[in-house]
KEKOLMI-393334 format. One record per residue (C-alpha): residue in one letter; x, y, z; chain; residue number from 1. Coordinates in pm, 1 decimal, always signed. Layout:
<rs>
- r	px	py	pz	c	k
- A	X	Y	Z	A	NUM
...
</rs>
This chain:
<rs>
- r	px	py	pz	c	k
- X	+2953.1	+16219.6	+5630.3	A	1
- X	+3003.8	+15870.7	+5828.7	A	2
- X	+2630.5	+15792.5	+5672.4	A	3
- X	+2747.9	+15808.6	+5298.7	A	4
- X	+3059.4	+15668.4	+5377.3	A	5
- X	+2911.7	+15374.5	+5525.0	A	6
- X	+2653.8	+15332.0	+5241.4	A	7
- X	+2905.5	+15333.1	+4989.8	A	8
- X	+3143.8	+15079.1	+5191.2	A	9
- X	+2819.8	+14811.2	+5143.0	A	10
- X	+2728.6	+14949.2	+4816.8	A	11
- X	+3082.4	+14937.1	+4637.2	A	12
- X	+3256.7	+14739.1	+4940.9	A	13
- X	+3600.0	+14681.0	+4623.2	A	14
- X	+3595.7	+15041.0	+4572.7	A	15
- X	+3636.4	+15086.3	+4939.0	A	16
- X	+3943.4	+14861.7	+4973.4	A	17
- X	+4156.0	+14976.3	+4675.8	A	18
- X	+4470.3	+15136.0	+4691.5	A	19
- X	+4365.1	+15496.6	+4607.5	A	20
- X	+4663.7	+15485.3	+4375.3	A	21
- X	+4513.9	+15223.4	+4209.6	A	22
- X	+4116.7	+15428.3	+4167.6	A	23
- X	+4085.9	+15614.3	+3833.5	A	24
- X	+3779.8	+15814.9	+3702.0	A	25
- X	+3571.2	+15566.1	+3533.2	A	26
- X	+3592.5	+15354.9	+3840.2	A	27
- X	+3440.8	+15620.2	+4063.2	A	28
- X	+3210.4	+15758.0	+3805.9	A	29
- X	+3055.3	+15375.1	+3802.4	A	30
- X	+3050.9	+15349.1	+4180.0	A	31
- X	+2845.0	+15676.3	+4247.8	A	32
- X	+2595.9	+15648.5	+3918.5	A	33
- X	+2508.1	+15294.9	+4099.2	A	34
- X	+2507.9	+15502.9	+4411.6	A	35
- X	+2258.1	+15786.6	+4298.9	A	36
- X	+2043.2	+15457.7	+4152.1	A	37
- X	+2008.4	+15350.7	+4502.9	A	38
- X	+2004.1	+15670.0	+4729.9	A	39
- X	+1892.0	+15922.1	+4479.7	A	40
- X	+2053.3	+16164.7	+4243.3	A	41
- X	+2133.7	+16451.8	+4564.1	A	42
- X	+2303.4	+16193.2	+4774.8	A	43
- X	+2531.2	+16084.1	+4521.4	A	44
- X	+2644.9	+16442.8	+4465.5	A	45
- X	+2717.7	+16508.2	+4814.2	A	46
- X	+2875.1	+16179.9	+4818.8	A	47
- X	+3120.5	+16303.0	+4509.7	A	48
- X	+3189.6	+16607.3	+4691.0	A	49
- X	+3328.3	+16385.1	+4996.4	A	50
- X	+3533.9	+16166.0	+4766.3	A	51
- X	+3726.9	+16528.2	+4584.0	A	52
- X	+3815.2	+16602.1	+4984.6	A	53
- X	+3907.3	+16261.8	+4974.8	A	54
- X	+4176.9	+16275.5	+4656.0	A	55
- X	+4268.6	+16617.7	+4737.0	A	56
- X	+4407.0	+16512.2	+5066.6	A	57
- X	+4576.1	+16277.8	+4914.5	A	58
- X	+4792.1	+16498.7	+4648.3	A	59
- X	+4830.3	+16747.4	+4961.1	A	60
- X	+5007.9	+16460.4	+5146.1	A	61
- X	+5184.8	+16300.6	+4877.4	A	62
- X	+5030.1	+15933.7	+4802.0	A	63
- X	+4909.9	+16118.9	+4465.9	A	64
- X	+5032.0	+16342.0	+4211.8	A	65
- X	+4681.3	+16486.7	+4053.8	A	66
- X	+4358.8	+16336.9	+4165.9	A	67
- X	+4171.5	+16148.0	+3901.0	A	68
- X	+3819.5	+16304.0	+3929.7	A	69
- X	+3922.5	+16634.6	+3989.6	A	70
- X	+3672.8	+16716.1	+3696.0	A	71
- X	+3435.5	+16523.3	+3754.7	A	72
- X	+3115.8	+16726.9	+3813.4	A	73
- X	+2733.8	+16679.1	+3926.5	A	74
- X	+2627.5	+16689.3	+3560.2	A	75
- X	+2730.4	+16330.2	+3544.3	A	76
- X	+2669.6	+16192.9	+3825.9	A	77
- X	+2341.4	+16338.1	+4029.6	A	78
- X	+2243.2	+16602.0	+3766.7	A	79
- X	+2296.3	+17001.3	+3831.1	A	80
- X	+2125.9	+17085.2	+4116.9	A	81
- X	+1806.1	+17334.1	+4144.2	A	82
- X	+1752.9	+17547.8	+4473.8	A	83
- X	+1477.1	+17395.0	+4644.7	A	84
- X	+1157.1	+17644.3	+4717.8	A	85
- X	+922.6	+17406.8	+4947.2	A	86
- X	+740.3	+17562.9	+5234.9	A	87
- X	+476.9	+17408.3	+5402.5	A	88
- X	+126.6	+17516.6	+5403.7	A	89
- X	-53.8	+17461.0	+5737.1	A	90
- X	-223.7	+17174.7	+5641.3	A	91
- X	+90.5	+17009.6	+5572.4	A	92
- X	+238.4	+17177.5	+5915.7	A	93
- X	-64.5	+17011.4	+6153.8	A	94
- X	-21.6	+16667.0	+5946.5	A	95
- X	+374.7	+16660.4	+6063.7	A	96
- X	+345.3	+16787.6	+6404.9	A	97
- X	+209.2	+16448.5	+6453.2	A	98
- X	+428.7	+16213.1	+6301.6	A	99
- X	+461.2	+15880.4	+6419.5	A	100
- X	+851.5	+15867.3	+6481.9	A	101
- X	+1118.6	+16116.3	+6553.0	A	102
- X	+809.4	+16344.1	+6633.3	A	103
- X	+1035.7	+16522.5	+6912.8	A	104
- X	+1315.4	+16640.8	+6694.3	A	105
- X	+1051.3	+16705.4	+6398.4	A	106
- X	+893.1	+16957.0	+6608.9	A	107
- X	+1208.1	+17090.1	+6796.2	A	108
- X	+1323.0	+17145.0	+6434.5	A	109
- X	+1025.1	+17316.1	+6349.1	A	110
- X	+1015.0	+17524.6	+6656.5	A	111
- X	+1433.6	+17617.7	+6615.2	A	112
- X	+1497.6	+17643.5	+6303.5	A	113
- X	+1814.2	+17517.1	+6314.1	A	114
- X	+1966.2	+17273.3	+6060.0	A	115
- X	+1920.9	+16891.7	+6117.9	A	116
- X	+2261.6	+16775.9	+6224.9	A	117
- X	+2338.2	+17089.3	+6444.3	A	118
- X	+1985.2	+16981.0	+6594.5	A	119
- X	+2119.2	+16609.5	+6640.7	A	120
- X	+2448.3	+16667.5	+6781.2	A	121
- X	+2302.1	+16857.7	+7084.9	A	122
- X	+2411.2	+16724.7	+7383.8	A	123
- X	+2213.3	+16850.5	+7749.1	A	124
- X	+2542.3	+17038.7	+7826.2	A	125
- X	+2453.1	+17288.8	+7571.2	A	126
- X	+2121.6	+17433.8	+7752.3	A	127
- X	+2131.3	+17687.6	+7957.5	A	128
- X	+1772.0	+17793.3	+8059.8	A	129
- X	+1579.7	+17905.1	+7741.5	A	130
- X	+1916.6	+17929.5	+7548.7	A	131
- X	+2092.6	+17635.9	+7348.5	A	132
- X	+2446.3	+17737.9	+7230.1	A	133
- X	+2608.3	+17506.8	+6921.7	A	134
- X	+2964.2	+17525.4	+6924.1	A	135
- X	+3155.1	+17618.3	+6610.9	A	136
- X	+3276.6	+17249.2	+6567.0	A	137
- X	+2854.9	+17162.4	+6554.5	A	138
- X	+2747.6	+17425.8	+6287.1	A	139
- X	+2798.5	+17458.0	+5874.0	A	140
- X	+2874.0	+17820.5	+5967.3	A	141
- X	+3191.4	+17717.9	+6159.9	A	142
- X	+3125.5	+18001.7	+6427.4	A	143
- X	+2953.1	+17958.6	+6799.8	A	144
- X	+2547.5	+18010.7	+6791.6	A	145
- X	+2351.9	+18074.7	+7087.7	A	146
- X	+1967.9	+18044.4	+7026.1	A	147
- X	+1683.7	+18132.7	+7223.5	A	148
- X	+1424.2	+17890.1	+7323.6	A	149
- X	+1028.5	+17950.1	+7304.3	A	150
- X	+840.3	+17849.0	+7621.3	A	151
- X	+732.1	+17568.8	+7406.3	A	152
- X	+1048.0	+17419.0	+7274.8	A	153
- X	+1164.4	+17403.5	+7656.1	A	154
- X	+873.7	+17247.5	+7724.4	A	155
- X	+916.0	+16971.6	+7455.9	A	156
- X	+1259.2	+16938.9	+7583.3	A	157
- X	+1153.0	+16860.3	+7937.1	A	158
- X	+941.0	+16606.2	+7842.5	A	159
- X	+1264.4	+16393.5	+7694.7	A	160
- X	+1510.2	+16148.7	+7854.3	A	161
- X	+1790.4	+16301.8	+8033.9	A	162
- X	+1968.5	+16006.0	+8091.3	A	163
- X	+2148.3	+15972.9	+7742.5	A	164
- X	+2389.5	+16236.6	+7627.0	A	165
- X	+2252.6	+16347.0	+7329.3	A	166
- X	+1931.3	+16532.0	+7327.3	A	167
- X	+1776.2	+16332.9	+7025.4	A	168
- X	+1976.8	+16022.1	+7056.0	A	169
- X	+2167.4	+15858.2	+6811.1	A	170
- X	+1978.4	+15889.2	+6453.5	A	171
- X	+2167.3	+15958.2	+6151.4	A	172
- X	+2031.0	+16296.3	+5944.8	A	173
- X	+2019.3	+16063.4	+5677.6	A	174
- X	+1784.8	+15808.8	+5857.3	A	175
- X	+1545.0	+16093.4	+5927.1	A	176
- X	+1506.2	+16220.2	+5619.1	A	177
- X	+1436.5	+15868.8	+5452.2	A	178
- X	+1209.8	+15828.0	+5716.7	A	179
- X	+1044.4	+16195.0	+5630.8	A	180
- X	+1016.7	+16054.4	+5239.7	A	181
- X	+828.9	+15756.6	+5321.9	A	182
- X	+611.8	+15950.5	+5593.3	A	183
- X	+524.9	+16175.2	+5301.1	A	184
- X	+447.3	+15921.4	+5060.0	A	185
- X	+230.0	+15742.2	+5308.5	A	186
- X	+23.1	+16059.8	+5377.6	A	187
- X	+49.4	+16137.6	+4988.4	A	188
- X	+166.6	+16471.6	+5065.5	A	189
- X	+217.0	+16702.1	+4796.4	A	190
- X	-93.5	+16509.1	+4559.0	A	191
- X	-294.0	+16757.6	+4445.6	A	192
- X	-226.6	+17030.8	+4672.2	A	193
- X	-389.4	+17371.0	+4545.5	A	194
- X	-216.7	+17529.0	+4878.1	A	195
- X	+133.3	+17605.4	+4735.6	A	196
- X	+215.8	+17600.9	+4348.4	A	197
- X	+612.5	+17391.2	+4511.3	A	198
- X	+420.3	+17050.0	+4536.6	A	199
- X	+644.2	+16726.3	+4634.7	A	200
- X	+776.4	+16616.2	+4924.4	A	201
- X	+945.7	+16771.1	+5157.3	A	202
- X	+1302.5	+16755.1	+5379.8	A	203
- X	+1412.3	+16822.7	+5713.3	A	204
- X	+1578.9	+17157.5	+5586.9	A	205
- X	+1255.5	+17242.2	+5435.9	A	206
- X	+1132.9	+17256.5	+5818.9	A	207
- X	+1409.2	+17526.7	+5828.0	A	208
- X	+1289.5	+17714.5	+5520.3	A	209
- X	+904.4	+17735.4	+5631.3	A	210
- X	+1085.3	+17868.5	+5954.9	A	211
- X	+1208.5	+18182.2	+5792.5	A	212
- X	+958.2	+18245.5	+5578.1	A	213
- X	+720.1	+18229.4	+5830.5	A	214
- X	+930.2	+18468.3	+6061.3	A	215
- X	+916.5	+18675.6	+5787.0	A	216
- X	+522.6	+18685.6	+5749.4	A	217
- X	+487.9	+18744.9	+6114.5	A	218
- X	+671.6	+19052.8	+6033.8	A	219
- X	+996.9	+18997.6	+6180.1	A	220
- X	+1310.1	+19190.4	+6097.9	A	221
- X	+1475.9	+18989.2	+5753.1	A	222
- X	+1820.5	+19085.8	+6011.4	A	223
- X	+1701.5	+18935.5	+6328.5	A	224
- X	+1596.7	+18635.7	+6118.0	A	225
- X	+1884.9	+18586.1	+5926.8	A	226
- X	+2077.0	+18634.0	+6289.4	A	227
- X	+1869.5	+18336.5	+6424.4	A	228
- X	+1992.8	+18102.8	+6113.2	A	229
- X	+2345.5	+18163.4	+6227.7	A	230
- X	+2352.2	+18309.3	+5897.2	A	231
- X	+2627.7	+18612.9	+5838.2	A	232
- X	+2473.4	+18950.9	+5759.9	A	233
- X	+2572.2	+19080.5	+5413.8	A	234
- X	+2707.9	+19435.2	+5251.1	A	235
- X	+2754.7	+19754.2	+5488.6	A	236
- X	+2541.8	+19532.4	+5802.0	A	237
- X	+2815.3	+19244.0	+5777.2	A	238
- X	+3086.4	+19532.1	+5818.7	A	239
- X	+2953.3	+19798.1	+6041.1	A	240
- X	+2671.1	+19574.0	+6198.9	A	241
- X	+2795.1	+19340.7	+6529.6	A	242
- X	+2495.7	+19357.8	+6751.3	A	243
- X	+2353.5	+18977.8	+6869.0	A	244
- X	+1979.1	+19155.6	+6887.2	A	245
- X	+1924.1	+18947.1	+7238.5	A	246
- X	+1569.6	+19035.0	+7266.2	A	247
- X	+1437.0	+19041.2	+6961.7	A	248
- X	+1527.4	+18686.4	+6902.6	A	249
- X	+1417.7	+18616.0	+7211.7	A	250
- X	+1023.6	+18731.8	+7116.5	A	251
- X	+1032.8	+18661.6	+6759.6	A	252
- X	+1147.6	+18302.1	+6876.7	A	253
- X	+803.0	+18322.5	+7121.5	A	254
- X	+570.6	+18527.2	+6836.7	A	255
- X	+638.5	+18212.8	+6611.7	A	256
- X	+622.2	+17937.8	+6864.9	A	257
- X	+240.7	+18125.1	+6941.1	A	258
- X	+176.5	+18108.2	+6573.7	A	259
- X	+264.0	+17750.4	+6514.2	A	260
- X	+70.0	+17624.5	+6839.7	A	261
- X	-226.0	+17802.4	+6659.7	A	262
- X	-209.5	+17644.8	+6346.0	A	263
- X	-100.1	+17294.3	+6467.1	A	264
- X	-458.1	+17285.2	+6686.6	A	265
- X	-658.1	+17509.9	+6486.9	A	266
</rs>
C-alpha cells in the first residue's frame, strides 16, 4: 500500500493535499487514468481500491456524508480484470533461477510458494529450524501460517546476511516486480515460445502459480497443496476437515525442491 501511495503523492502531489471534502469524482477519475498511463492499467485499479477504503473511512468517521467515487469501477479506470493463467515452462524456470538481482528472494519464492509481501516481511525471528511461521498481521489470509522448509530453501537462507532484520531487506513488492518486467523484456521472454500457449511476461505471483501447479504434477494431494498456500479448504473439508497434514507438507515441500534443482541444472 505505502508503494502506491507514495507514487501517487509524486504523481498527483495537489490531489494529495486537498481537503477530502473538497475531492469529487472527476478529480480522482483524472488522477488514476494519468496513474494507470504511468504504472499500468492493474496498478491503477489496486490503487482505486485503496482510495474507496480511503472515502469510506471517512463517511464512517464523519468528515463525509457519501463518498464521491463510491461507483466508480475498474471499467474506467484500469479496465475489468482477466484471471491471469501464466506458468512457467522450464526453460523459463532455469533462465530466472539466475537472475541478476533479487536472485535470493526470486528463488526463495520459487522454492515457498508463498506470496511476495508475506515473503518480504519475514523477519529471522520467524524461523524455527526448517519451519517459517507468518503471523496473521503478515498474510492476505489474515490467519497464522507455518510452512515447512526444503533442505534447499534453508540452505539459500544460510547463505544470507543475518545482521539486518528482515530476511530480504527492504525492497518494495512493487520494485521487484518492475524489476521482474524489465528482466523479462531483456531476456525477451515470452517471444515466440511454443512451450506454453499463456505467452507474456510474467509476475512474482506467477512464481506462486507455477508452484501449485507443479505440486500438482508431482502428484501431490490438491488438499495438502492448497494447505501450503495458506489457502482455506472449501465445502464438507472446510467444515469437518482441521488437520495441518505436518508431514506431508513437509515431503511434498522436499519432492518439489528435488524437482526444481533438476530442472534448474538439467
Amino acid at each position: 500500500m505505502a508503494g502506491y501511495v507514495r507514487r501517487i503523492a509524486e504523481d498527483d502531489p495537489r490531489l494529495v493535499a486537498s481537503r477530502i471534502q473538497t475531492v469529487d469524482l472527476i478529480r480522482v477519475r483524472r488522477s488514476l487514468k494519468n496513474y494507470a498511463r504511468k504504472h499500468g492499467n492493474v496498478a491503477a485499479n489496486r490503487l482505486m481500491e485503496i482510495l474507496k477504503q480511503v472515502f469510506r473511512h471517512a463517511v464512517q468517521i464523519g468528515y463525509l456524508r457519501y463518498s464521491p467515487i463510491a461507483d466508480l469501477t475498474r471499467k474506467v479506470v484500469g479496465g475489468v480484470e482477466t484471471p491471469r493463467e501464466r506458468v512457467l515452462t522450464d526453460s523459463e524456470l532455469r533462465l530466472v533461477w539466475d537472475t541478476d538481482r533479487h536472485t535470493e528472494l526470486i528463488r526463495f519464492l520459487l522454492l515457498t510458494g508463498q506470496r511476495i509481501r508475506e515473503t518480504q516481511l519475514a523477519h529471522w525471528g520467524d524461523l524455527d529450524g526448517n519451519q517459517w511461521f507468518i503471523p496473521a498481521a503478515n498474510n492476505k489470509s489474515g490467519r497464522d501460517h507455518w510452512v515447512a522448509m526444503s533442505s534447499q530453501a534453508v540452505e539459500l537462507l544460510d547463505s544470507l546476511d543475518m545482521r539486518r532484520g528482515r530476511i530480504f531487506g527492504r525492497v518494495s513488492p512493487t520494485a521487484v516486480q518492475a524489476y521482474l518486467r524489465r528482466w523479462c523484456e531483456r531476456n525477451k521472454i515470452g517471444k515466440n515460445c511454443r512451450e506454453t500457449k499463456h505467452q507474456g511476461l510474467f509476475t512474482p505471483h506467477d512464481l506462486r502459480r507455477t508452484f501449485a501447479t507443479r505440486l500438482n504434477e508431482l502428484q501431490i494431494g490438491p488438499h495438502i497443496v492448497e494447505k501450503i498456500l495458506n489457502h482455506r479448504l472449501t465445502g464438507v473439508m472446510a467444515v469437518y476437515n482441521h488437520a495441518e497434514y505436518r508431514e506431508e507438507r513437509e515431503s511434498a515441500m522436499q519432492i518439489w525442491a528435488d524437482e526444481l534443482e533438476r530442472i534448474v541444472n538439467n
